[in-house]
C-alpha positions in Angstrom: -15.6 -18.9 0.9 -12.3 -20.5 2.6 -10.6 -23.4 2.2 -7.6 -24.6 3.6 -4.5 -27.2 2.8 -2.4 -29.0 5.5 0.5 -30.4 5.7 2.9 -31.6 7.5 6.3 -32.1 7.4 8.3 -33.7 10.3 10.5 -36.4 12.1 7.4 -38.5 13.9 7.0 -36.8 17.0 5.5 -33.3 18.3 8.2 -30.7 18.3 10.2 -30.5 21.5 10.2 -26.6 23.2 6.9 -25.9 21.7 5.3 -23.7 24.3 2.0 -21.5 24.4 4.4 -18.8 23.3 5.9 -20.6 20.4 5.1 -17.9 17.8 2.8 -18.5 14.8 4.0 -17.2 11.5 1.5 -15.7 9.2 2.0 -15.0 6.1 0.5 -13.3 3.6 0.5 -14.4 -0.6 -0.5 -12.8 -3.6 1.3 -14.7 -6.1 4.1 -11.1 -7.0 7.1 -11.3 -6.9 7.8 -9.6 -3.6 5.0 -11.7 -1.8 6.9 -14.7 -2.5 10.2 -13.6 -1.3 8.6 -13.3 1.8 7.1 -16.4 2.1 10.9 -18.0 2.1 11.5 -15.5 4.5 8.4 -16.9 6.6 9.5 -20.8 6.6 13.0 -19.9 7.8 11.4 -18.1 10.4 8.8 -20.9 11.1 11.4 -23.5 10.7 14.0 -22.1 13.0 11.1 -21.3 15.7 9.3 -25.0 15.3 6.6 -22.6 14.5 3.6 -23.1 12.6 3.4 -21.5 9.4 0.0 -20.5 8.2 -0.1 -19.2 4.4 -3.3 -17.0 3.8 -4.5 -16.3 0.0 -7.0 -14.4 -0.3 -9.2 -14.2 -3.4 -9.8 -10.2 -3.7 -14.1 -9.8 -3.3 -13.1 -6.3 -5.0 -11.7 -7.3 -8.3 -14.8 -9.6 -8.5 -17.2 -7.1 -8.3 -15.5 -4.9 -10.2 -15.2 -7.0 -13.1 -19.1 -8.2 -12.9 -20.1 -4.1 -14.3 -21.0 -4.0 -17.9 -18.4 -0.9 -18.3 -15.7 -2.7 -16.7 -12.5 -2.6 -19.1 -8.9 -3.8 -18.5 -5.4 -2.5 -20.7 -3.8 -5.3 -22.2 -0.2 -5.2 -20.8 1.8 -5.2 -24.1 -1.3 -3.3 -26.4 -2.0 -0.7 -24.0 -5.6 -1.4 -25.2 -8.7 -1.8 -23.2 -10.8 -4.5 -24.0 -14.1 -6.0 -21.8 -13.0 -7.3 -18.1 -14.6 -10.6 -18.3 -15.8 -12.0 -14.7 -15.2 -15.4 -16.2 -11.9 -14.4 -17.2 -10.6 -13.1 -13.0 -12.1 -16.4 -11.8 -9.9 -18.0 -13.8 -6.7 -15.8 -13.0 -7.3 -16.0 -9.2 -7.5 -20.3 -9.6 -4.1 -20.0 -11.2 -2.2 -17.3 -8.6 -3.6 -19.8 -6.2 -2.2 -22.5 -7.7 1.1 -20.4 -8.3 0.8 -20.1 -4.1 0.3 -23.4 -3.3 3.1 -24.7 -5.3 5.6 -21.6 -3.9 4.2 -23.3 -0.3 5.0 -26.7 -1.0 8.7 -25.8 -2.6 9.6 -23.7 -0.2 8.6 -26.1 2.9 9.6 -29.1 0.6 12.2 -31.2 3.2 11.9 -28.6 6.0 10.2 -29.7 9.3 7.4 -27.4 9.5 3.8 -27.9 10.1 1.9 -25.8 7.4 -1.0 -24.6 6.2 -2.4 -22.9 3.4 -6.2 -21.2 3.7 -7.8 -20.1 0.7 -10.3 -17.2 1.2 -12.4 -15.0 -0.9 -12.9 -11.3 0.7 -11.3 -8.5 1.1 -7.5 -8.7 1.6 -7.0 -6.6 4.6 -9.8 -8.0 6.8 -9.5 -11.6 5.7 -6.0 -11.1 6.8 -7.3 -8.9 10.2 -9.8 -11.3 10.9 -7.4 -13.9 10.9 -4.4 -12.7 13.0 -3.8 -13.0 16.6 -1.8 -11.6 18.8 0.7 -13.9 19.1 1.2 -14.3 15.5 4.1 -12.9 13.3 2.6 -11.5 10.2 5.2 -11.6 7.3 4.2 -9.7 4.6 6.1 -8.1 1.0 6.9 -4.5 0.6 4.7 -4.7 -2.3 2.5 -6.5 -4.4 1.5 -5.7 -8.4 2.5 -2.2 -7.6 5.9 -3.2 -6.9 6.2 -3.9 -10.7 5.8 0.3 -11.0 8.0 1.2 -8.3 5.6 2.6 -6.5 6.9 1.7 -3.2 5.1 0.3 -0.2 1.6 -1.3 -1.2 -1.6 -0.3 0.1 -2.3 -3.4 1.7 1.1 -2.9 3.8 0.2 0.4 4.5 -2.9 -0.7 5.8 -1.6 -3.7 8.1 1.3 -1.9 9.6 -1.0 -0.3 11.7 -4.2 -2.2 12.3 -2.3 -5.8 12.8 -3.1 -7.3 16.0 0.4 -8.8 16.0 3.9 -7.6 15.4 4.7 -7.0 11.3 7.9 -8.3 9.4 7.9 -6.1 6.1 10.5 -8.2 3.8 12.0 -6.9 0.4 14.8 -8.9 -1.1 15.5 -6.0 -3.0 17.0 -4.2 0.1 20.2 -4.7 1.2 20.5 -8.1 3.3 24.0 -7.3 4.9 25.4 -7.7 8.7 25.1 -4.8 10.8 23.2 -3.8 14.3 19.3 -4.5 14.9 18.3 -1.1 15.2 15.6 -0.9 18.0 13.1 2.2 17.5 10.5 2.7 20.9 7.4 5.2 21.2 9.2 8.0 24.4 6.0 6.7 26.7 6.6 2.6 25.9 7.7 0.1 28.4 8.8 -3.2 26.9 6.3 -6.0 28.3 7.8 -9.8 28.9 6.1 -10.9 25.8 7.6 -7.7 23.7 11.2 -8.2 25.4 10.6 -12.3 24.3 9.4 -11.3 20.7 12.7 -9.0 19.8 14.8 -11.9 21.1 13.0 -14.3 18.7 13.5 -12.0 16.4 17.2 -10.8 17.0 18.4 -14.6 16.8 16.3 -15.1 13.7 18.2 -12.5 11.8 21.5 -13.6 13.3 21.2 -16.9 12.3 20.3 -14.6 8.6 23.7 -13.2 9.1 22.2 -9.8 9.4 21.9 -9.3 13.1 25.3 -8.3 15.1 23.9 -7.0 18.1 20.9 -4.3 18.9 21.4 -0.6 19.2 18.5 1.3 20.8 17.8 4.4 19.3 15.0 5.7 21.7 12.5 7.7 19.5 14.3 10.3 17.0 12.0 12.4 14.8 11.1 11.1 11.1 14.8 12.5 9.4 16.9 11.6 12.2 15.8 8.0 11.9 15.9 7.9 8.5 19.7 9.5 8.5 20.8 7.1 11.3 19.2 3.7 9.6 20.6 4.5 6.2 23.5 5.2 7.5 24.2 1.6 9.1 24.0 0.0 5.4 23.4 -3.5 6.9 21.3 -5.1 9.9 17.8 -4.5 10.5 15.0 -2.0 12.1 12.6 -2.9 14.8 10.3 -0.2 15.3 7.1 -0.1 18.0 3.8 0.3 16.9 3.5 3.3 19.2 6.3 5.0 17.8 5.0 4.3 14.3 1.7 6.2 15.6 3.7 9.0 16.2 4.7 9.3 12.8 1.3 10.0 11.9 0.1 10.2 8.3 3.1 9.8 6.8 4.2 6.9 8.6 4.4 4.9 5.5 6.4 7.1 3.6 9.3 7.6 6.2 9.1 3.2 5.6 9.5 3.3 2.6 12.8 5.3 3.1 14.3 3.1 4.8 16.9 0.8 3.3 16.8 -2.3 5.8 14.2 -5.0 6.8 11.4 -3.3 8.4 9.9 -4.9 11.6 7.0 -3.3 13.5 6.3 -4.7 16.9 2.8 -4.8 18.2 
């Protein structure tokens, strides 16, 4: 099931400069705390792009089923104690995070000239989210979702889209240090930076200057796991941009060397 919202904020007339590159920003909501951090993040990119901004929600298939098994329990958050998982009961959760999503939407494009949309769909996160994106697309995503509450560091759902996005990746945490400093730029040893790529880090680079986080780029080639940890935390301010084929190198642990890291994370298709 999907449904979606428009709307459109705007001055009367099609935005000037809009161009078959114009990126579209993607981003994905779950109604945490983290999520909708990153969706401000996602208008201010949108809006200083004249970028679409497409809002996904999806409505996990997972819990659903989950909750429909006779055995199913939940803990109460105060009581600690389990009582029945109702399927009645998640319905109604997921109508109100989606409500709590469309109303982050509309206050955080509220006087901003930004086409926007919001899509509604009920599935599973990651390939709602797969089946969506497009090359071309900017997906913006939160360091975590519920399990952020636990500290448990990058979600699974972030894990998971790091590496199978078709597009490049924005990972934003508001609880990292946002302070000036170089763009650190991370490539795979084999990599050659296509026209598009070279485009993308320069929407990106002037997006984070305008932030007041960007103060130039620093390429770093492609030092081993510690290295690039030592030489990121070290900066204390700025950002990384790391490729995709670097982050394969990285292997399993991939993930864990992110989570590490103590600036913006942005991984380039």
């Amino acid at each position: 099931m999907t449904t979606e919202q428009d709307g459109e904020q705007h001055a009367g007339a099609p935005v000037e400069g809009a161009s078959e590159e114009t990126l579209r920003v993607l981003a994905l909501l779950d109604a945490s705390g983290p999520s909708l951090q990153a969706l401000q993040a996602a208008v201010d990119l949108a809006a200083a792009r004249r970028a679409e901004l497409l809002a996904l929600f999806v409505e996990d298939i997972n819990l659903l089923r989950s909750a429909a098994f006779p055995f199913a329990r939940e803990l109460g958050g105060l009581t600690g104690r389990p009582r029945p998982l109702d399927p009645g009961i998640v319905e109604d959760w997921l109508r109100r995070q989606g409500e709590r999503v469309s109303a982050a939407l509309q206050a955080a494009v509220h006087g901003r000239s930004i086409r926007h949309t919001l899509r509604v769909a009920r599935g599973q996160v990651v390939a709602e989210t797969l089946a969506l994106a497009s090359r071309r697309d900017l997906l913006v995503l939160g360091r975590a979702g519920a399990s952020a509450a636990f500290g448990l560091g990058m979600g699974s759902t972030s894990r998971a889209l790091i590496h199978q996005a078709p597009c490049s990746v924005l990972i934003w945490d508001e609880s990292r240090p946002l302070r000036a400093g170089p763009v650190l730029l991370v490539t795979g040893g084999q990599e050659t930076e296509s026209v598009g790529e070279v485009w993308r880090i320069q929407v990106l680079l002037e997006w984070l200057a305008a932030r007041g986080i960007a103060v130039g780029l620093k390429r770093l080639g492609s030092p081993n796991p510690a290295r690039l940890v030592e030489l990121v935390n070290r900066e204390r301010g700025g950002a990384l941009i790391l490729t995709r084929g670097y982050l394969e190198t990285l292997g399993p642990g991939a993930s864990d060397v992110l989570d590490q890291m103590e600036l913006p994370v942005i991984v380039m298709r």
